[in-house]
C-alpha positions in Angstrom: -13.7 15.7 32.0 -10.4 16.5 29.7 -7.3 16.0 31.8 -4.4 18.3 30.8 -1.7 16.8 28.5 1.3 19.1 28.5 1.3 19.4 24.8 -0.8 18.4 22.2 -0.5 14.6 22.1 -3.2 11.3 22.2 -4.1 10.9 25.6 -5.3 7.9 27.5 -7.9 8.9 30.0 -10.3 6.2 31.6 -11.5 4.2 28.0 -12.4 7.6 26.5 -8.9 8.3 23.2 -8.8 12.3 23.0 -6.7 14.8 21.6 -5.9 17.9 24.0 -3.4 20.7 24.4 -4.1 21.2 27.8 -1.8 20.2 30.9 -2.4 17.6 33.7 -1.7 14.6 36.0 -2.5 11.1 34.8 -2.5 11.3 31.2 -0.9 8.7 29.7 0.9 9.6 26.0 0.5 7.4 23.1 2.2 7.4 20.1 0.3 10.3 18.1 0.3 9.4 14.3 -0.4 13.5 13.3 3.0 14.1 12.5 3.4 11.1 10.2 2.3 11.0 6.2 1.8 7.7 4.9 4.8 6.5 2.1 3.3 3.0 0.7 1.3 0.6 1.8 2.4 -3.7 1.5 0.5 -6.7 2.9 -0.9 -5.5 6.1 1.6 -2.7 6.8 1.8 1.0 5.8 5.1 2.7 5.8 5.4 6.3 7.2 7.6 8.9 7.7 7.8 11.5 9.7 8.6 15.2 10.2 12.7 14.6 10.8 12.5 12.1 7.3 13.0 9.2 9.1 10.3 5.9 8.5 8.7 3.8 10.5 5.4 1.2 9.8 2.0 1.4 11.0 -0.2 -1.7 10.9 -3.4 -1.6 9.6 -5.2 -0.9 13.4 -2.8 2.4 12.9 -0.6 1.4 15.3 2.8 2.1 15.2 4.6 -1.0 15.1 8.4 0.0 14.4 9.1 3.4 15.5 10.0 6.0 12.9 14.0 5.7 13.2 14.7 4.3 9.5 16.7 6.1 7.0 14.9 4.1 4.5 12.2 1.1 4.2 11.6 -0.3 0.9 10.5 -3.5 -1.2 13.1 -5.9 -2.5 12.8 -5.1 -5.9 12.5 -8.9 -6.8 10.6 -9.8 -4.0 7.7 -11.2 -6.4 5.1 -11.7 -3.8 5.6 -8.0 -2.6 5.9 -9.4 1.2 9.6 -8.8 2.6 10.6 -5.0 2.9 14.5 -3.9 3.3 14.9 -1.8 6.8 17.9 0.6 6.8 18.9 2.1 9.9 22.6 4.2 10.4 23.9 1.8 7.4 22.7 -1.2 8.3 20.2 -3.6 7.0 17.3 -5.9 7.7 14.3 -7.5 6.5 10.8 -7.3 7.8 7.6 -9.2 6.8 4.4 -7.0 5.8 2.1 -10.0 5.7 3.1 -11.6 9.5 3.9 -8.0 10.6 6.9 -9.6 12.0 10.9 -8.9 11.8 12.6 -11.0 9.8 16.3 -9.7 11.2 16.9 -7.1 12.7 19.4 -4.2 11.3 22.8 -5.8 11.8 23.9 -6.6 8.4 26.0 -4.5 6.5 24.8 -5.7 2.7 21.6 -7.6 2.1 20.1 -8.6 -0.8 17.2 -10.9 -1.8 17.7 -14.0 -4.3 14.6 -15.7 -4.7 13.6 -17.2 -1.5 16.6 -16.8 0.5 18.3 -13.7 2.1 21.7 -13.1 1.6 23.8 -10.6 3.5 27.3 -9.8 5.6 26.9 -9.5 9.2 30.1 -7.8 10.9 32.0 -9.2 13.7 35.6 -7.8 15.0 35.7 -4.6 13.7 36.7 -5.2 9.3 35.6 -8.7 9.1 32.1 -10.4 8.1 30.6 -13.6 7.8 28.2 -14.4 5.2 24.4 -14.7 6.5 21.6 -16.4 4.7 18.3 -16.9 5.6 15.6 -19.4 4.0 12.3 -17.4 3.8 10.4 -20.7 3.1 11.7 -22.3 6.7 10.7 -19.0 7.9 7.3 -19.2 6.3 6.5 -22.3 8.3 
């Protein structure tokens, strides 16, 4: 039996994954991927975006592994082994792994920028001032 869903959404019932448009009790919703089109793929990760613009990234099960609330995601252009991607959300940055599937930092710096192994950005504190941030991708890599 289809249990009813409300709106047209993945639904959970028993161990049986289902799509339906019908309405019920005891459906549970899952993230649906249907309004999502695949941007790029890295590593194990695929960046998508979704029907408002904003990006998320999808591992390679197709789960949904950051939600789609980024203005932008995208490579460090010098990033030579095509691993570390640049989050932007509301005008701040951070830096994700595509090969661990794994943040990095989270979105709290205000510039960001990638020179050779290590990550170097502003993080604010009190309002107009910043202190100078750098992390060392190979301690990271450990």
């Amino acid at each position: 039996m289809i249990p009813n869903c409300g709106s047209p959404f993945l639904c959970a019932y028993e161990t049986q994954l289902f799509t339906t448009s019908e309405s019920a009790i005891g459906c549970k919703k899952l993230m649906s991927m249907a309004n999502h089109t695949t941007e790029f793929t890295i590593q194990n990760v695929s960046i998508v975006k979704d029907d408002n613009g904003k990006y998320g990234i999808m591992d390679t099960s197709g789960n949904l592994v950051k939600a789609c609330k980024y203005n932008s995601i995208s490579n460090f252009t010098n990033d030579s082994a095509k691993r570390y991607l640049k989050l932007e959300e509301d005008g701040k940055f951070g830096v994700y792994d595509a090969l661990k599937v794994d943040d990095v930092c989270c979105c709290t710096l205000s510039e960001i920028q990638l020179q050779g192994k290590i990550i170097k950005g502003k993080e604010p504190i009190l309002g107009k001032f910043s202190w100078n941030v750098e992390l060392d991708l190979n301690e990271y890599e450990k």
